[in-house]
C-alpha positions in Angstrom: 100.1 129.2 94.2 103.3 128.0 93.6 104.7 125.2 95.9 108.3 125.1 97.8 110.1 122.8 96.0 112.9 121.0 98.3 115.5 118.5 97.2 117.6 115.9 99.5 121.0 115.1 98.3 122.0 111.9 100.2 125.4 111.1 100.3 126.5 108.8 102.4 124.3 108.1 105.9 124.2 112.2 106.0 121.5 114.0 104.3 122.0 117.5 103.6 118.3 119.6 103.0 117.7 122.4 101.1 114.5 124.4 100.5 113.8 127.3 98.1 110.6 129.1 97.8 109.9 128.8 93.5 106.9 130.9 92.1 105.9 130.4 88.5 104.6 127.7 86.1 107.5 126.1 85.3 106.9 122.2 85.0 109.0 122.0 88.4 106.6 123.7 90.3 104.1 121.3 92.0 100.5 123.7 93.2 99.4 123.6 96.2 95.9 123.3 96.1 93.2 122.7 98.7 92.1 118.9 100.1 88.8 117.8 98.9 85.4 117.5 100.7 85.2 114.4 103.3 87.5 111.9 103.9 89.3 112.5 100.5 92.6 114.8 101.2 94.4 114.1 98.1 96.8 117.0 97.3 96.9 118.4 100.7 100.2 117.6 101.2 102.8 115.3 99.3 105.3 116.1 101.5 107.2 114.0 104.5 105.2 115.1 107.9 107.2 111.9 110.3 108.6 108.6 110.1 112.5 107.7 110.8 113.7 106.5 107.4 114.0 106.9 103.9 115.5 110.0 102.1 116.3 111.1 98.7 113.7 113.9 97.5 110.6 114.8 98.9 107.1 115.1 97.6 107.0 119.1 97.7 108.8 118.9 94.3 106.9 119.1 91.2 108.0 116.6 88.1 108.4 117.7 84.5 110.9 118.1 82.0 112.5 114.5 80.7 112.2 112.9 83.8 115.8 111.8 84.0 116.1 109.5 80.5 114.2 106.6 81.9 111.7 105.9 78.9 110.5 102.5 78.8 112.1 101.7 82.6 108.7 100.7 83.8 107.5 96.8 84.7 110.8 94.8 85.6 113.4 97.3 87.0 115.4 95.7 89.7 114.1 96.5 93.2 117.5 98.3 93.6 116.9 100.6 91.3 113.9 102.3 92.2 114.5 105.3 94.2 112.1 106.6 97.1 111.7 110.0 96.0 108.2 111.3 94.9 107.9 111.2 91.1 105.6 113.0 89.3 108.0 113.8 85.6 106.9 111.3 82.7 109.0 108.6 81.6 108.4 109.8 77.8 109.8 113.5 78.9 109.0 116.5 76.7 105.5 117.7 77.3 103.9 113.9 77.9 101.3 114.4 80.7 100.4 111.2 83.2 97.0 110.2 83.7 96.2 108.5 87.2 93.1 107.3 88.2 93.0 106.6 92.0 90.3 104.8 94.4 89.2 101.5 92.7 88.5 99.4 91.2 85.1 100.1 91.0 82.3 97.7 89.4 80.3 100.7 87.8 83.1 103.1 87.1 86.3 101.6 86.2 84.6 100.6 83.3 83.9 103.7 81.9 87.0 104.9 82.0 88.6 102.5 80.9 86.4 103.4 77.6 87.2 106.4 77.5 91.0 105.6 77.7 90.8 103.1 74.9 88.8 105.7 72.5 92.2 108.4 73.2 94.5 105.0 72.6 95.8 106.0 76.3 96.8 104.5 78.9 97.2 105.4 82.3 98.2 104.6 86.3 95.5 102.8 88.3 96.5 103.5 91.8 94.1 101.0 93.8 92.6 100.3 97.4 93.8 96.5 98.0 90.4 95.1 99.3 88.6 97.0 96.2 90.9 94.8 94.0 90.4 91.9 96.0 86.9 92.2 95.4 87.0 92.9 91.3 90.2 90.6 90.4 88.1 91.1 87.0 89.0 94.6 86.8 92.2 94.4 88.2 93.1 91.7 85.2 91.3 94.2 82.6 93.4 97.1 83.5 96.6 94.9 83.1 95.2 93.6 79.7 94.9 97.2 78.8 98.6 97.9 78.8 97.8 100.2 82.4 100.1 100.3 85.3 99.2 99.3 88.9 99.7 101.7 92.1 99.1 100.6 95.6 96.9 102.7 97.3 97.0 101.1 100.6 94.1 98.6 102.1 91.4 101.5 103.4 92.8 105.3 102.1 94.1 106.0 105.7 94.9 109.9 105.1 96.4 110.1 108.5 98.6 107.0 108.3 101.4 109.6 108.4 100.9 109.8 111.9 100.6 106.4 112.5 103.7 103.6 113.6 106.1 102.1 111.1 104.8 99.0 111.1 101.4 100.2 110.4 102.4 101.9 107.6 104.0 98.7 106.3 101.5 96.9 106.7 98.8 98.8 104.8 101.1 99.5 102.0 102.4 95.5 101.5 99.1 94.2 102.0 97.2 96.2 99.5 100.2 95.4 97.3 99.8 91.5 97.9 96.0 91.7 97.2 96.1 93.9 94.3 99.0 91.3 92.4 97.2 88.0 93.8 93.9 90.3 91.8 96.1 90.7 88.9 97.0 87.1 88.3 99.8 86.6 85.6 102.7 87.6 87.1 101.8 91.2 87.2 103.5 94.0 89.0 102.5 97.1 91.4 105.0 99.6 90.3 104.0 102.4 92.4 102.7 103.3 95.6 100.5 106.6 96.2 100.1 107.7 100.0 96.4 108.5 100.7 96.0 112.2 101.1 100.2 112.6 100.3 100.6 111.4 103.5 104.5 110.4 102.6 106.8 109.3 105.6 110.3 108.6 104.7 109.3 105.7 106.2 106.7 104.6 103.8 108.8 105.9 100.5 111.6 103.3 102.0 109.4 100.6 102.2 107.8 101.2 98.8 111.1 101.7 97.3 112.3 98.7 98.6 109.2 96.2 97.2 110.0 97.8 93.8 107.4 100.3 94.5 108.2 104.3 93.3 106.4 106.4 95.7 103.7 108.6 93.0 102.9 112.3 93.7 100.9 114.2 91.8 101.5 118.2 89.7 97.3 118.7 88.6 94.3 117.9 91.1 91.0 117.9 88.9 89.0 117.7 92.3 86.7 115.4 90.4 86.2 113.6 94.0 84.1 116.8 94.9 82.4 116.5 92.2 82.6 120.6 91.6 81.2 119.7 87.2 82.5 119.0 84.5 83.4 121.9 83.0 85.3 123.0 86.3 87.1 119.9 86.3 88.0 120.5 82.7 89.2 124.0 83.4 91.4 122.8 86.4 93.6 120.8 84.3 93.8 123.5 81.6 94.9 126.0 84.4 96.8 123.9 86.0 99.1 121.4 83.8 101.5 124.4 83.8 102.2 122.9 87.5 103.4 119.7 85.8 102.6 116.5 84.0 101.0 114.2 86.0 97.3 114.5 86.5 94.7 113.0 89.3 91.3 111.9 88.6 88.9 108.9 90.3 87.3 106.2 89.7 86.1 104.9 92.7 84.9 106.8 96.0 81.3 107.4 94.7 79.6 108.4 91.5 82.2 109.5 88.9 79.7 111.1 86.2 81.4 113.8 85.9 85.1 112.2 86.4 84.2 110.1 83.1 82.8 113.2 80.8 85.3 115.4 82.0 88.2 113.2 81.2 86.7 112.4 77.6 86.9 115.8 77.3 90.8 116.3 78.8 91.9 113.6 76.6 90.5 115.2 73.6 91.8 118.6 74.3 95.6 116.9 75.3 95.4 115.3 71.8 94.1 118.9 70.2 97.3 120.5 71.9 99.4 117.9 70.6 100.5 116.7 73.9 101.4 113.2 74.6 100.6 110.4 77.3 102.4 108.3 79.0 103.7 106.9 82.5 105.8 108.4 85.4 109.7 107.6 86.0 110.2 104.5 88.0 113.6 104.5 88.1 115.1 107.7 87.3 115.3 110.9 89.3 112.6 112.9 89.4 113.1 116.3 87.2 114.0 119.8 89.0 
């Protein structure tokens, strides 16, 4: 299914909306697939559903093509200069896909994928639950030593924080940001921040943007948190990286068996097709 793409143009204090329906597999098509068993709801929505603030473009947009120039923009772009629109394009542009791994860190299965990463010589987006990191600085610290890039996935996955007060929101996303750095050590940066579920406010993109955060969407669900196998995890990404670049996958929220075989085997096929990794834009606009 292809996904309504919208784009806000902000000029001035007045923002003007427009939506169009897209169809296709064009790499600026994001798909709209279904949320996951339990309390996991990632890509049921990346798009704005409250909140007062914020602006620029929303998460219904897909990422893709060169993702606005902004190779190499990652880990020490001025605060100023990160926008609050969803990105999902890649920073190396072309046809570079994104790897993110969200939920953890987790003491059994961070790990492994971290192995498996290191075995493709790629790296990828660790978006991480702030007491999880707390709890593993160790891992935290490895993924940095990888050459990996830090997300903030809020202090307890709250998929209905959209719903919930400003400050709220503000706090869960700063505090997981605090305890993921403190977990870090060395002076190294969260440089994303991916709502639980795609629960995006323009509220919450503000307040990411504004702590030098780029708000993370996603174009590929493997479903890997339903743990569905590995070949149907393997197949969803080959279906589905038509949508776009940037690709979702767990290591943390229970036993991620399958997550690790099935990305050994994603990797392997990426690097059969030729196809490049890297990370998404931080400071550019997100491709249309």
């Amino acid at each position: 299914m292809a996904r309504a793409n919208r784009q806000g143009i902000r000029a001035g204090a007045v923002v003007v909306a427009a939506a169009a329906a897209v169809a296709g597999t064009a790499w600026g098509v994001t798909a709209l697939v279904e949320p996951g068993p339990g309390r996991h709801e990632d890509a049921a929505r990346q798009t704005d559903t409250g909140g007062t603030g914020g602006g620029s473009d929303d998460g219904a947009k897909g990422g893709g093509g060169k993702g606005g120039g902004a190779q190499g923009a990652g880990g020490g772009a001025p605060r100023s200069q990160i926008p609050d629109g969803i990105a999902h394009a890649s920073e190396s542009g072309g046809n570079a896909v994104n790897i993110t791994i969200d939920d953890g860190p987790d003491p059994q299965w961070t790990p492994k994928v971290l192995e498996v990463l290191e075995k493709y010589d790629v790296k990828a987006t660790f978006c991480m639950i702030g007491p999880q990191a707390k709890a593993h600085p160790d891992l935290v610290k490895r993924v940095v030593a990888g050459g990996h890039r830090l997300c903030d996935h809020t202090m307890n996955h709250d998929t209905a924080m959209d719903k919930k007060p400003v400050d709220y929101q503000e706090k869960q996303i700063l505090d997981a940001k605090k305890m993921i750095e403190d977990a870090a050590g060395g002076g190294a940066t969260v440089e994303y921040y991916r709502a639980p579920g795609g629960a995006f406010t323009p509220d919450s993109r503000r307040i990411a943007a504004a702590h030098g955060m780029r708000p993370l969407g996603w174009n590929v669900d493997t479903k890997d948190f339903g743990k569905p196998g590995v070949a149907a995890i393997v197949n969803t990404v080959k279906t589905e990286i038509g949508n776009g670049p940037t690709v979702l996958f767990h290591d943390g929220g229970g036993n991620r068996t399958q997550t690790v075989a099935a990305l050994d085997q994603v990797l392997a096929w990426l690097k059969n097709q030729g196809r490049p990794t890297g990370f998404p834009v931080r400071t550019a606009p997100d491709a249309s």
